[in-house]
N, C-alpha and C positions, 0 to 999 in steps of 0.2 A: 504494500500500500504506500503509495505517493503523497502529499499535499501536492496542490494545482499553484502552476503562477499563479501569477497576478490576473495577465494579461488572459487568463482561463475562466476569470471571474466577471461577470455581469458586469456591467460597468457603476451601478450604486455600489456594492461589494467594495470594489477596487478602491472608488473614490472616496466613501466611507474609513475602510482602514486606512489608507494613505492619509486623509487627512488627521484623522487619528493618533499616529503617530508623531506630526506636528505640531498636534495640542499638548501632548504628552513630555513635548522634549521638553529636557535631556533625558526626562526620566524613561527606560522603557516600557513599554507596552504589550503586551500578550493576547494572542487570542486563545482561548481556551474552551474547557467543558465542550457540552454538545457542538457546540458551532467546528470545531477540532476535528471532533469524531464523527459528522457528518462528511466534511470533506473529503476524510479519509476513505471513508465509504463511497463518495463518488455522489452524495445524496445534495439537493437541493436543502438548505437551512437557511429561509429566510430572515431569520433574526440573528443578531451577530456577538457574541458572548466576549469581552475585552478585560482586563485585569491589568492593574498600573501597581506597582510597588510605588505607594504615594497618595495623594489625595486627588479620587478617584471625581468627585463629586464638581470640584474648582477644574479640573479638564473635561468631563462632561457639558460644564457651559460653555466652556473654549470651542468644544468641538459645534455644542448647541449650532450657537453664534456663526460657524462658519455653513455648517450643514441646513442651515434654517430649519430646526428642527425643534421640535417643541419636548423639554423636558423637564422630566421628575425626579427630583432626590427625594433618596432616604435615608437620612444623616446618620439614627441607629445605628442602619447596617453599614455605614460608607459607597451606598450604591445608589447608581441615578439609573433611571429609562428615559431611555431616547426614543419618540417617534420621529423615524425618518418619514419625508417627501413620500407619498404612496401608500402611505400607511407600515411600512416596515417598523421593524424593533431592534434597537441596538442596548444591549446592558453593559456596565461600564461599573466593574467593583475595584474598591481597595483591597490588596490582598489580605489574607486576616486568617484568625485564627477564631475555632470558634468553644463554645462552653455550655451544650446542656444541661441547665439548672436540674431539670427532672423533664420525667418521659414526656415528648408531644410539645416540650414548652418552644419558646423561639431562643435562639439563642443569644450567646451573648458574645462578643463579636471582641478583637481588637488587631491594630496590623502587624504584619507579620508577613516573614519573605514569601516567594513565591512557592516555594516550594512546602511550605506550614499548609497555603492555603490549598493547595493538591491535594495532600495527605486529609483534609478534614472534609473532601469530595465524598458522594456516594458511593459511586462506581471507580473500577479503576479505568473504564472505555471512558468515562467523564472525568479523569485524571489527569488529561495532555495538555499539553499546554505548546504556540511556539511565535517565538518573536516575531512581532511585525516588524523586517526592514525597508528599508527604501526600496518599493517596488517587487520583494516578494516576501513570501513568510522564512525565516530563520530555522535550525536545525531543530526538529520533536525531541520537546523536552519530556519524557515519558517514564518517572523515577519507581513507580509502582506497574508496570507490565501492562499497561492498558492495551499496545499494540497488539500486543501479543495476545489477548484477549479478544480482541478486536479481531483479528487474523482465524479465531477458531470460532467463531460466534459465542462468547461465553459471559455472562455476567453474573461479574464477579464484585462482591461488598470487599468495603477496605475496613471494617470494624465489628466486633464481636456485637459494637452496643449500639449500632447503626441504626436498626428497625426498633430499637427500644425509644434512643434519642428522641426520632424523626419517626413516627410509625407511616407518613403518606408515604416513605421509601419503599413500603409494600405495595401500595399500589404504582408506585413509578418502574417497581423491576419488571413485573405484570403487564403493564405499558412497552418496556424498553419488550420483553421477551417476544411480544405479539407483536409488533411493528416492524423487528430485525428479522424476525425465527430463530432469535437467540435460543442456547440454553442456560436455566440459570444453572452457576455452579452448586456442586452439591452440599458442600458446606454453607452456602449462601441460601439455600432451600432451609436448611438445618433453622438458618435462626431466624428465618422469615417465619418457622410454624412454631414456632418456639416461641418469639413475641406474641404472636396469634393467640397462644395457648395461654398465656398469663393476662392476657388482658391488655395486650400495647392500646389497641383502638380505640378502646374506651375512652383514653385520656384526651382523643381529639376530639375538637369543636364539630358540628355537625355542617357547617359552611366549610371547615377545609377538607371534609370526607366528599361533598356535593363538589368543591370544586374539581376532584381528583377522578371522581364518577363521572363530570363533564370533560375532563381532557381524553379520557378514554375512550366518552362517547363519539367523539371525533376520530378514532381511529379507524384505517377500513378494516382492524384486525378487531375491533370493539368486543364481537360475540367470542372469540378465542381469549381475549383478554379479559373479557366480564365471565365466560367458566373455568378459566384456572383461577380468580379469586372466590369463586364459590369451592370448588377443589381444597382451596386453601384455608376456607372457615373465615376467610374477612369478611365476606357479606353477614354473614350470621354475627361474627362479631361486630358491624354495625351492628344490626338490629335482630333477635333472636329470630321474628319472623320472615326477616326477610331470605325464605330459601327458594331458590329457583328449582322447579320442578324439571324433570328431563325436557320435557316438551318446551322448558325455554328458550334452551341453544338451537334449535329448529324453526322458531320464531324470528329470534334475532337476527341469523343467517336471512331470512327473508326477507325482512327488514332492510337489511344491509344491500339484498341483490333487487330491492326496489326501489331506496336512494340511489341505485346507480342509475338507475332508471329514468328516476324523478326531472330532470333539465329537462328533457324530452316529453314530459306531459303536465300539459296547463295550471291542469289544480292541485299539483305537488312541487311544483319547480322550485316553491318557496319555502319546501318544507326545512324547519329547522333541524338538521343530520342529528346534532348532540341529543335537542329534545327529543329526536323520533326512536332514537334509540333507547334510553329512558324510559320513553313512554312502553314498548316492549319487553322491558326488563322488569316493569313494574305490574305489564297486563293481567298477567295468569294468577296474581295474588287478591286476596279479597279485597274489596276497598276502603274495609276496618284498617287491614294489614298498609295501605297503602296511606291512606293518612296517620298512623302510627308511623312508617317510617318517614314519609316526608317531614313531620314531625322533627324526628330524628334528625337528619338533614338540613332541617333549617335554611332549604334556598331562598335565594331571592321573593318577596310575597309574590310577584307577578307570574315568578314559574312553577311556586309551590299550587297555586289557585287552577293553573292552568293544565296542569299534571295532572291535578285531581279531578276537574271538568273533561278533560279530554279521556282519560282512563275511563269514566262512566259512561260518557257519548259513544265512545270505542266499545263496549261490551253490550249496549243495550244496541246498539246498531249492528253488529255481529251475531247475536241473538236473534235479532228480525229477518235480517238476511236469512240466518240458517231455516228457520221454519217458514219462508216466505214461497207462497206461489208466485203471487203478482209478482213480476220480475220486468215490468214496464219503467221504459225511461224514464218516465214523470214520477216512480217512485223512486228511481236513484236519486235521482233530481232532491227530489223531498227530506230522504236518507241524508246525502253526501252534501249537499250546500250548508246547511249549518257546519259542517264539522269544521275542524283545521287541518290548515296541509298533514300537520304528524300523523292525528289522528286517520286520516284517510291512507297514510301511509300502510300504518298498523294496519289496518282493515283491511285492506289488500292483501297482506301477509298472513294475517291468520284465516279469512277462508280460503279452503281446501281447494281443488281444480275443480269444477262444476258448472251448471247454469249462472248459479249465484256472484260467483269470482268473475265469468265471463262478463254478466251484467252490468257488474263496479268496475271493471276493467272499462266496458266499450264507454261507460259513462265518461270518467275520467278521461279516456286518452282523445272521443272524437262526439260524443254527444252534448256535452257540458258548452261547447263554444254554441250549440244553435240557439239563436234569439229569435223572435217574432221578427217578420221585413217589415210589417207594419208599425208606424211610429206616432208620436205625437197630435204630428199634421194631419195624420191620412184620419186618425177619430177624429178632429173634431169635422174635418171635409166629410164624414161620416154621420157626422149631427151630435156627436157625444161632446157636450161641455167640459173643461178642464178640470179634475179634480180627482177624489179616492176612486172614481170608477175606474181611471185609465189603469191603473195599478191590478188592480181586480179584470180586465180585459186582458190583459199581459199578460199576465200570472195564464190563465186559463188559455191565452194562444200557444204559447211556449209548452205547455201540458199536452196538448192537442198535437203539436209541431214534433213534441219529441217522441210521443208514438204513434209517429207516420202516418197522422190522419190530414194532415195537411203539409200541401208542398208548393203550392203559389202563392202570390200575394194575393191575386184573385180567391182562391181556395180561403184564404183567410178575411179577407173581406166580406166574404158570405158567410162565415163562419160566424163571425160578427153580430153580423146583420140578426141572424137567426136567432142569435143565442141570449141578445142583449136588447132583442129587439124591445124590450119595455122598458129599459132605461133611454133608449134614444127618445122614443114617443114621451117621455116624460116631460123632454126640455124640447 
Protein backbone atom coordinates (compact mmCIF):
# COMPACT_ATOMS: atom_id res chain seq x y z
CA UNK A 1 0.00 0.00 0.00
CA UNK A 2 1.14 3.59 -1.23
CA UNK A 3 -0.11 7.13 -0.14
CA UNK A 4 -1.12 9.02 -3.43
CA UNK A 5 0.70 12.43 -4.45
CA UNK A 6 -0.48 15.27 -4.21
CA UNK A 7 -1.16 15.92 -7.68
CA UNK A 8 -3.47 12.38 -7.40
CA UNK A 9 -5.77 14.21 -5.04
CA UNK A 10 -8.82 16.22 -6.05
CA UNK A 11 -7.98 19.56 -6.31
CA UNK A 12 -9.90 20.88 -2.70
CA UNK A 13 -7.78 17.86 -1.02
CA UNK A 14 -4.56 19.24 -2.40
CA UNK A 15 -5.27 22.88 -1.98
CA UNK A 16 -6.62 22.30 1.56
CA UNK A 17 -3.54 20.53 2.86
CA UNK A 18 -1.16 22.68 1.08
CA UNK A 19 -2.59 25.53 2.54
CA UNK A 20 -2.52 23.90 5.79
CA UNK A 21 0.70 23.46 6.17
CA UNK A 22 1.38 27.28 5.67
CA UNK A 23 -0.90 28.19 8.52
CA UNK A 24 0.92 25.75 10.53
CA UNK A 25 4.60 26.89 9.82
CA UNK A 26 7.11 26.22 11.34
CA UNK A 27 5.23 24.10 13.25
CA UNK A 28 4.56 20.65 11.50
CA UNK A 29 1.43 19.27 10.45
CA UNK A 30 0.08 15.69 10.15
CA UNK A 31 -2.51 14.18 8.44
CA UNK A 32 -3.73 11.28 10.38
CA UNK A 33 -6.59 8.63 11.74
CA UNK A 34 -9.04 7.79 9.11
CA UNK A 35 -8.24 10.26 6.49
CA UNK A 36 -4.47 8.03 6.52
CA UNK A 37 -6.11 4.96 6.34
CA UNK A 38 -8.45 5.76 3.76
CA UNK A 39 -5.92 6.77 1.30
CA UNK A 40 -4.01 3.83 1.89
CA UNK A 41 -6.86 1.84 0.84
CA UNK A 42 -7.30 3.62 -2.22
CA UNK A 43 -10.83 4.90 -0.77
CA UNK A 44 -12.44 8.27 -1.24
CA UNK A 45 -12.44 10.22 2.47
CA UNK A 46 -14.17 13.35 2.12
CA UNK A 47 -13.21 14.85 5.27
CA UNK A 48 -9.61 15.48 6.11
CA UNK A 49 -8.24 14.51 9.64
CA UNK A 50 -4.95 17.04 10.54
CA UNK A 51 -2.90 17.13 13.83
CA UNK A 52 -0.26 20.00 14.75
CA UNK A 53 2.06 19.46 17.66
CA UNK A 54 0.91 23.07 18.85
CA UNK A 55 -2.08 25.11 19.03
CA UNK A 56 -4.32 23.43 16.85
CA UNK A 57 -7.39 25.80 17.37
CA UNK A 58 -5.07 29.67 16.53
CA UNK A 59 -4.20 27.68 12.90
CA UNK A 60 -7.52 26.43 12.20
CA UNK A 61 -8.50 30.31 11.99
CA UNK A 62 -5.36 30.83 9.97
CA UNK A 63 -6.33 28.28 7.74
CA UNK A 64 -10.30 29.42 8.25
CA UNK A 65 -9.35 32.87 7.00
CA UNK A 66 -7.40 31.63 3.84
CA UNK A 67 -9.91 28.66 2.91
CA UNK A 68 -13.08 30.88 3.42
CA UNK A 69 -14.30 28.43 5.41
CA UNK A 70 -16.56 28.74 8.28
CA UNK A 71 -15.24 27.33 11.69
CA UNK A 72 -15.64 25.77 15.11
CA UNK A 73 -13.40 25.22 18.07
CA UNK A 74 -13.59 23.26 20.91
CA UNK A 75 -11.13 24.70 23.36
CA UNK A 76 -11.79 21.59 25.82
CA UNK A 77 -10.57 19.35 23.53
CA UNK A 78 -7.90 21.61 21.58
CA UNK A 79 -9.92 20.92 18.24
CA UNK A 80 -11.65 23.09 15.62
CA UNK A 81 -14.03 21.85 12.45
CA UNK A 82 -13.62 23.38 9.40
CA UNK A 83 -16.48 23.56 6.83
CA UNK A 84 -14.86 23.78 3.62
CA UNK A 85 -16.43 25.54 0.39
CA UNK A 86 -19.19 22.54 -0.76
CA UNK A 87 -19.90 21.50 2.22
CA UNK A 88 -16.78 19.27 3.09
CA UNK A 89 -15.10 18.78 6.71
CA UNK A 90 -11.64 19.22 7.79
CA UNK A 91 -10.79 18.57 11.70
CA UNK A 92 -7.63 20.05 12.82
CA UNK A 93 -6.56 18.63 16.76
CA UNK A 94 -3.70 19.43 19.15
CA UNK A 95 -1.82 16.43 19.61
CA UNK A 96 -2.73 15.23 23.22
CA UNK A 97 -2.85 12.84 25.49
CA UNK A 98 -5.80 11.65 26.85
CA UNK A 99 -7.48 10.53 30.67
CA UNK A 100 -10.72 8.57 31.33
CA UNK A 101 -12.08 9.66 34.50
CA UNK A 102 -14.46 6.44 34.48
CA UNK A 103 -16.27 4.36 31.99
CA UNK A 104 -18.20 6.38 28.99
CA UNK A 105 -17.12 9.74 30.56
CA UNK A 106 -15.31 12.30 27.82
CA UNK A 107 -12.18 12.77 28.41
CA UNK A 108 -9.60 14.67 29.75
CA UNK A 109 -7.26 15.83 27.39
CA UNK A 110 -3.71 17.70 27.46
CA UNK A 111 -0.79 18.10 24.77
CA UNK A 112 1.40 15.87 24.17
CA UNK A 113 3.87 14.79 21.16
CA UNK A 114 2.76 13.10 18.27
CA UNK A 115 3.20 10.10 18.88
CA UNK A 116 1.32 10.19 22.84
CA UNK A 117 -1.47 11.15 20.70
CA UNK A 118 -1.34 7.75 18.23
CA UNK A 119 -1.00 5.48 21.12
CA UNK A 120 -4.34 6.89 22.84
CA UNK A 121 -6.17 6.03 19.16
CA UNK A 122 -8.76 3.38 18.91
CA UNK A 123 -7.46 1.29 16.34
CA UNK A 124 -4.19 0.71 15.21
CA UNK A 125 -5.54 1.10 11.19
CA UNK A 126 -6.57 4.65 12.80
CA UNK A 127 -2.94 4.97 14.39
CA UNK A 128 -0.95 6.45 11.19
CA UNK A 129 -0.06 9.37 10.82
CA UNK A 130 2.23 11.22 7.91
CA UNK A 131 3.76 14.67 7.30
CA UNK A 132 2.33 17.02 5.15
CA UNK A 133 5.39 18.52 2.95
CA UNK A 134 5.40 20.83 0.40
CA UNK A 135 3.46 19.36 -2.26
CA UNK A 136 3.27 15.68 -1.06
CA UNK A 137 2.73 13.77 2.05
CA UNK A 138 6.19 12.60 4.12
CA UNK A 139 7.24 9.08 5.14
CA UNK A 140 4.13 6.71 7.20
CA UNK A 141 4.75 7.25 10.60
CA UNK A 142 3.06 3.95 11.78
CA UNK A 143 4.69 3.00 15.45
CA UNK A 144 1.81 0.43 16.55
CA UNK A 145 1.59 -1.88 13.17
CA UNK A 146 -1.49 -0.36 11.65
CA UNK A 147 -0.20 -1.06 8.08
CA UNK A 148 0.38 -4.02 8.68
CA UNK A 149 -3.18 -4.50 9.88
CA UNK A 150 -4.26 -2.68 7.27
CA UNK A 151 -2.49 -5.19 4.62
CA UNK A 152 -4.40 -8.36 6.20
CA UNK A 153 -7.96 -6.75 6.89
CA UNK A 154 -7.74 -6.98 10.66
CA UNK A 155 -8.98 -4.65 13.42
CA UNK A 156 -7.11 -4.42 15.96
CA UNK A 157 -7.60 -2.31 19.74
CA UNK A 158 -4.50 -0.71 21.04
CA UNK A 159 -5.88 -1.10 25.00
CA UNK A 160 -7.08 -3.68 27.21
CA UNK A 161 -9.44 -0.67 28.64
CA UNK A 162 -10.50 0.71 25.32
CA UNK A 163 -14.26 -0.46 25.10
CA UNK A 164 -14.58 0.13 28.83
CA UNK A 165 -13.19 3.82 28.54
CA UNK A 166 -15.08 4.61 25.37
CA UNK A 167 -17.87 1.82 25.13
CA UNK A 168 -19.26 3.76 21.39
CA UNK A 169 -15.69 1.85 20.40
CA UNK A 170 -18.07 -1.07 20.18
CA UNK A 171 -20.02 0.14 17.84
CA UNK A 172 -17.22 1.88 15.69
CA UNK A 173 -15.27 -1.67 15.40
CA UNK A 174 -18.85 -3.04 14.04
CA UNK A 175 -18.82 -0.14 11.76
CA UNK A 176 -15.04 -0.39 10.61
CA UNK A 177 -15.72 -4.43 10.32
CA UNK A 178 -18.94 -4.15 7.91
CA UNK A 179 -17.77 -1.25 5.80
CA UNK A 180 -13.98 -2.95 5.03
CA UNK A 181 -14.88 -6.84 5.47
CA UNK A 182 -12.54 -6.47 8.02
CA UNK A 183 -11.80 -9.20 10.70
CA UNK A 184 -11.84 -8.08 14.07
CA UNK A 185 -8.93 -9.41 15.86
CA UNK A 186 -9.49 -12.17 18.40
CA UNK A 187 -8.29 -10.70 21.40
CA UNK A 188 -10.10 -7.46 20.28
CA UNK A 189 -13.41 -9.77 20.12
CA UNK A 190 -12.31 -10.92 23.64
CA UNK A 191 -12.87 -7.58 25.37
CA UNK A 192 -15.57 -6.10 23.09
CA UNK A 193 -17.94 -9.14 24.92
CA UNK A 194 -16.39 -8.68 27.85
CA UNK A 195 -17.21 -4.80 28.22
CA UNK A 196 -20.68 -6.17 26.91
CA UNK A 197 -20.81 -8.58 29.79
CA UNK A 198 -20.28 -6.04 32.64
CA UNK A 199 -22.36 -3.46 31.62
CA UNK A 200 -19.91 -0.83 29.59
CA UNK A 201 -23.36 0.54 27.65
CA UNK A 202 -25.10 1.28 30.35
CA UNK A 203 -22.95 4.01 31.24
CA UNK A 204 -23.66 5.83 27.86
CA UNK A 205 -26.10 8.69 27.40
CA UNK A 206 -28.96 7.49 25.06
CA UNK A 207 -28.16 10.40 22.33
CA UNK A 208 -24.59 9.16 21.97
CA UNK A 209 -25.95 5.37 21.42
CA UNK A 210 -28.79 7.07 18.66
CA UNK A 211 -25.83 8.96 17.28
CA UNK A 212 -23.68 5.70 16.67
CA UNK A 213 -27.06 3.74 15.41
CA UNK A 214 -27.36 6.68 12.84
CA UNK A 215 -23.70 6.44 11.51
CA UNK A 216 -24.26 2.82 10.97
CA UNK A 217 -27.54 3.54 9.48
CA UNK A 218 -25.65 5.05 6.70
CA UNK A 219 -23.62 2.34 5.84
CA UNK A 220 -24.44 0.05 2.61
CA UNK A 221 -23.10 -2.68 5.11
CA UNK A 222 -25.96 -1.39 7.84
CA UNK A 223 -27.88 -4.81 8.09
CA UNK A 224 -24.37 -6.93 8.54
CA UNK A 225 -23.28 -4.33 10.96
CA UNK A 226 -26.64 -3.97 12.96
CA UNK A 227 -26.53 -8.28 13.37
CA UNK A 228 -23.06 -8.62 14.43
CA UNK A 229 -24.20 -6.06 17.31
CA UNK A 230 -27.19 -8.20 18.09
CA UNK A 231 -24.55 -11.26 17.83
CA UNK A 232 -22.72 -9.38 20.28
CA UNK A 233 -25.55 -8.54 23.07
CA UNK A 234 -25.14 -4.56 22.47
CA UNK A 235 -28.59 -4.10 21.25
CA UNK A 236 -29.87 -5.94 24.25
CA UNK A 237 -27.43 -4.14 26.25
CA UNK A 238 -29.09 -0.87 25.14
CA UNK A 239 -32.26 -1.94 25.88
CA UNK A 240 -33.22 -5.44 27.28
CA UNK A 241 -36.20 -5.60 24.68
CA UNK A 242 -34.62 -4.46 22.02
CA UNK A 243 -33.97 -8.18 20.38
CA UNK A 244 -34.20 -8.49 16.78
CA UNK A 245 -35.89 -11.55 15.68
CA UNK A 246 -34.22 -13.78 12.65
CA UNK A 247 -36.69 -12.29 10.22
CA UNK A 248 -34.80 -8.82 10.94
CA UNK A 249 -31.78 -9.38 8.88
CA UNK A 250 -34.02 -10.31 5.94
CA UNK A 251 -35.92 -7.14 6.23
CA UNK A 252 -33.09 -4.94 6.51
CA UNK A 253 -31.26 -6.45 3.55
CA UNK A 254 -34.55 -5.36 1.64
CA UNK A 255 -34.57 -2.26 2.95
CA UNK A 256 -31.16 -1.68 1.84
CA UNK A 257 -31.74 -3.27 -1.91
CA UNK A 258 -34.80 -0.72 -2.11
CA UNK A 259 -32.79 2.54 -1.04
CA UNK A 260 -30.65 1.49 -3.92
CA UNK A 261 -33.48 1.69 -5.77
CA UNK A 262 -35.14 4.68 -4.39
CA UNK A 263 -33.36 7.94 -6.86
CA UNK A 264 -35.12 6.19 -9.56
CA UNK A 265 -38.67 6.31 -8.11
CA UNK A 266 -40.67 9.58 -7.30
CA UNK A 267 -42.08 8.86 -4.00
CA UNK A 268 -38.91 7.52 -2.36
CA UNK A 269 -36.15 9.54 -3.80
CA UNK A 270 -36.31 11.48 -0.71
CA UNK A 271 -36.22 8.95 1.41
CA UNK A 272 -34.02 9.57 4.49
CA UNK A 273 -31.32 6.04 4.16
CA UNK A 274 -30.38 6.46 8.11
CA UNK A 275 -34.05 6.93 9.08
CA UNK A 276 -35.21 4.03 6.72
CA UNK A 277 -33.01 1.82 8.15
CA UNK A 278 -34.00 2.53 11.68
CA UNK A 279 -37.28 2.48 10.94
CA UNK A 280 -36.80 -1.59 9.82
CA UNK A 281 -34.79 -2.29 12.75
CA UNK A 282 -37.30 -1.11 14.97
CA UNK A 283 -40.46 -2.65 12.63
CA UNK A 284 -40.81 -6.31 13.95
CA UNK A 285 -40.90 -5.03 17.60
CA UNK A 286 -44.14 -4.06 19.47
CA UNK A 287 -44.62 -0.47 19.69
CA UNK A 288 -44.61 -0.68 23.69
CA UNK A 289 -41.12 -2.13 22.91
CA UNK A 290 -40.43 0.66 20.52
CA UNK A 291 -41.40 3.76 22.50
CA UNK A 292 -39.42 2.09 25.44
CA UNK A 293 -36.42 2.09 23.46
CA UNK A 294 -36.77 5.34 21.61
CA UNK A 295 -37.19 6.39 25.19
CA UNK A 296 -33.88 4.90 25.79
CA UNK A 297 -32.30 6.61 22.86
CA UNK A 298 -33.39 9.85 23.45
CA UNK A 299 -33.16 11.39 19.66
CA UNK A 300 -33.67 14.39 18.40
CA UNK A 301 -37.84 15.08 19.53
CA UNK A 302 -38.54 15.56 15.79
CA UNK A 303 -37.15 11.92 14.91
CA UNK A 304 -38.20 10.22 18.14
CA UNK A 305 -42.13 11.45 17.10
CA UNK A 306 -41.52 10.42 13.70
CA UNK A 307 -40.15 6.96 14.22
CA UNK A 308 -42.95 6.34 16.20
CA UNK A 309 -45.66 7.71 13.73
CA UNK A 310 -44.19 6.15 10.92
CA UNK A 311 -43.48 2.57 12.71
CA UNK A 312 -47.45 2.54 13.29
CA UNK A 313 -48.43 3.92 9.71
CA UNK A 314 -45.90 1.15 8.48
CA UNK A 315 -47.66 -1.80 10.26
CA UNK A 316 -51.37 -0.88 10.00
CA UNK A 317 -50.80 -0.23 6.23
CA UNK A 318 -48.98 -3.64 5.86
CA UNK A 319 -51.70 -5.39 7.64
CA UNK A 320 -54.38 -3.96 5.17
CA UNK A 321 -52.33 -4.60 2.25
CA UNK A 322 -51.96 -8.29 3.47
CA UNK A 323 -55.65 -9.08 3.84
CA UNK A 324 -56.67 -6.80 1.03
CA UNK A 325 -58.67 -7.62 -2.00
CA UNK A 326 -59.22 -4.33 -3.60
CA UNK A 327 -55.94 -3.87 -4.83
CA UNK A 328 -57.17 -0.69 -7.10
CA UNK A 329 -54.80 2.21 -7.61
CA UNK A 330 -57.01 4.64 -5.82
CA UNK A 331 -56.60 2.44 -2.92
CA UNK A 332 -52.73 2.71 -3.15
CA UNK A 333 -53.27 6.18 -3.80
CA UNK A 334 -55.39 6.29 -0.25
CA UNK A 335 -52.74 3.75 1.48
CA UNK A 336 -49.34 5.29 0.22
CA UNK A 337 -49.84 9.35 0.01
CA UNK A 338 -50.05 9.89 3.73
CA UNK A 339 -47.02 7.88 4.52
CA UNK A 340 -43.30 9.14 4.39
CA UNK A 341 -40.78 8.35 1.93
CA UNK A 342 -39.06 5.71 4.87
CA UNK A 343 -42.20 4.40 5.76
CA UNK A 344 -43.09 3.59 2.10
CA UNK A 345 -39.67 2.34 1.87
CA UNK A 346 -40.28 -0.22 4.75
CA UNK A 347 -43.53 -1.21 3.17
CA UNK A 348 -42.06 -2.25 0.08
CA UNK A 349 -39.76 -4.43 1.94
CA UNK A 350 -41.75 -6.21 4.10
CA UNK A 351 -44.58 -7.43 1.69
CA UNK A 352 -43.67 -10.74 0.31
CA UNK A 353 -43.66 -11.01 -3.98
CA UNK A 354 -47.54 -11.17 -4.71
CA UNK A 355 -50.43 -9.12 -6.09
CA UNK A 356 -50.10 -6.94 -3.10
CA UNK A 357 -46.00 -5.88 -3.45
CA UNK A 358 -46.94 -5.74 -7.39
CA UNK A 359 -49.75 -3.17 -6.49
CA UNK A 360 -47.38 -0.75 -4.17
CA UNK A 361 -44.66 -1.29 -6.52
CA UNK A 362 -46.71 -0.06 -9.97
CA UNK A 363 -48.12 2.69 -7.55
CA UNK A 364 -44.99 4.16 -6.58
CA UNK A 365 -42.74 3.79 -9.43
CA UNK A 366 -45.46 4.82 -12.42
CA UNK A 367 -49.06 5.50 -11.04
CA UNK A 368 -48.56 8.15 -8.37
CA UNK A 369 -47.33 10.89 -11.10
CA UNK A 370 -51.13 10.63 -12.84
CA UNK A 371 -53.01 13.92 -12.08
CA UNK A 372 -56.57 14.81 -13.48
CA UNK A 373 -55.68 17.02 -17.24
CA UNK A 374 -58.51 18.87 -16.08
CA UNK A 375 -57.62 22.09 -14.14
CA UNK A 376 -58.95 25.19 -12.45
CA UNK A 377 -60.20 26.94 -15.64
CA UNK A 378 -61.76 24.11 -17.44
CA UNK A 379 -64.53 23.88 -13.88
CA UNK A 380 -65.36 26.94 -13.72
CA UNK A 381 -65.75 27.01 -18.07
CA UNK A 382 -67.80 24.17 -16.76
CA UNK A 383 -70.12 26.29 -14.45
CA UNK A 384 -68.41 25.17 -11.14
CA UNK A 385 -67.72 28.31 -8.90
CA UNK A 386 -64.35 28.55 -7.11
CA UNK A 387 -64.19 26.86 -3.89
CA UNK A 388 -64.04 23.38 -1.44
CA UNK A 389 -65.91 21.71 -4.56
CA UNK A 390 -62.90 21.99 -6.85
CA UNK A 391 -60.87 19.85 -4.28
CA UNK A 392 -63.77 17.24 -3.88
CA UNK A 393 -63.92 17.18 -8.05
CA UNK A 394 -60.09 16.39 -8.20
CA UNK A 395 -59.89 14.11 -5.55
CA UNK A 396 -62.78 11.81 -7.35
CA UNK A 397 -61.16 12.51 -11.19
CA UNK A 398 -57.80 11.26 -10.10
CA UNK A 399 -59.62 8.15 -8.35
CA UNK A 400 -61.54 7.43 -11.41
CA UNK A 401 -58.16 8.22 -13.67
CA UNK A 402 -56.18 5.97 -11.67
CA UNK A 403 -58.24 2.82 -12.22
CA UNK A 404 -58.42 3.40 -15.87
CA UNK A 405 -61.96 4.49 -16.07
CA UNK A 406 -60.84 7.47 -17.70
CA UNK A 407 -58.25 8.42 -20.34
CA UNK A 408 -59.30 11.81 -22.20
CA UNK A 409 -59.88 15.03 -21.09
CA UNK A 410 -63.04 14.71 -22.89
CA UNK A 411 -63.74 11.28 -20.92
CA UNK A 412 -63.23 13.57 -17.90
CA UNK A 413 -65.34 16.33 -18.73
CA UNK A 414 -68.23 14.06 -18.91
CA UNK A 415 -67.27 12.50 -16.16
CA UNK A 416 -67.86 15.67 -14.41
CA UNK A 417 -70.76 16.69 -15.83
CA UNK A 418 -72.59 13.49 -14.71
CA UNK A 419 -71.33 13.13 -11.55
CA UNK A 420 -71.44 16.64 -10.02
CA UNK A 421 -74.12 17.53 -12.13
CA UNK A 422 -76.19 19.20 -8.95
CA UNK A 423 -73.45 21.01 -7.69
CA UNK A 424 -73.18 22.86 -11.19
CA UNK A 425 -77.13 23.54 -11.26
CA UNK A 426 -76.74 24.91 -7.95
CA UNK A 427 -74.69 28.11 -8.97
Amino acid sequence: MQLPQFRELDPLSRMALETARRAAAPVPIYAVGGYVRDLLLGRQNVDIDLVVEGDAITVARRLAHSLQAVVTPHPRFGTAHLRLPGGRGLDLATARSERYPHTAALPEVQPAPLLADLLRRDFSINAMAVRIDRHRFGPLIDPLGGLRDLEHGRIRTLHEQSFIDDPTRLFRTARFEGRYRFLIARSTLQLMKAAVKVGAITHLTGPRIFRELHLIAKEPSAPRIIWRLRDLGVLTAIHPRLTLPAAAFGLLERVRQVLNQAPSVPLLEKADESEALLLAMLYLLHPKTVVAVLKRLAPPHRIAEKLATDHKACRNAAQTLTRAVDLRQSRMARLLDPLSPEARVVLLAVLAKGPAQEAVSRYLTTSSAIIPLLKGADLRHLGFRPGPIYRTILIALRTATLDGRLHTKEDQMSFVLQRFAGERLRH
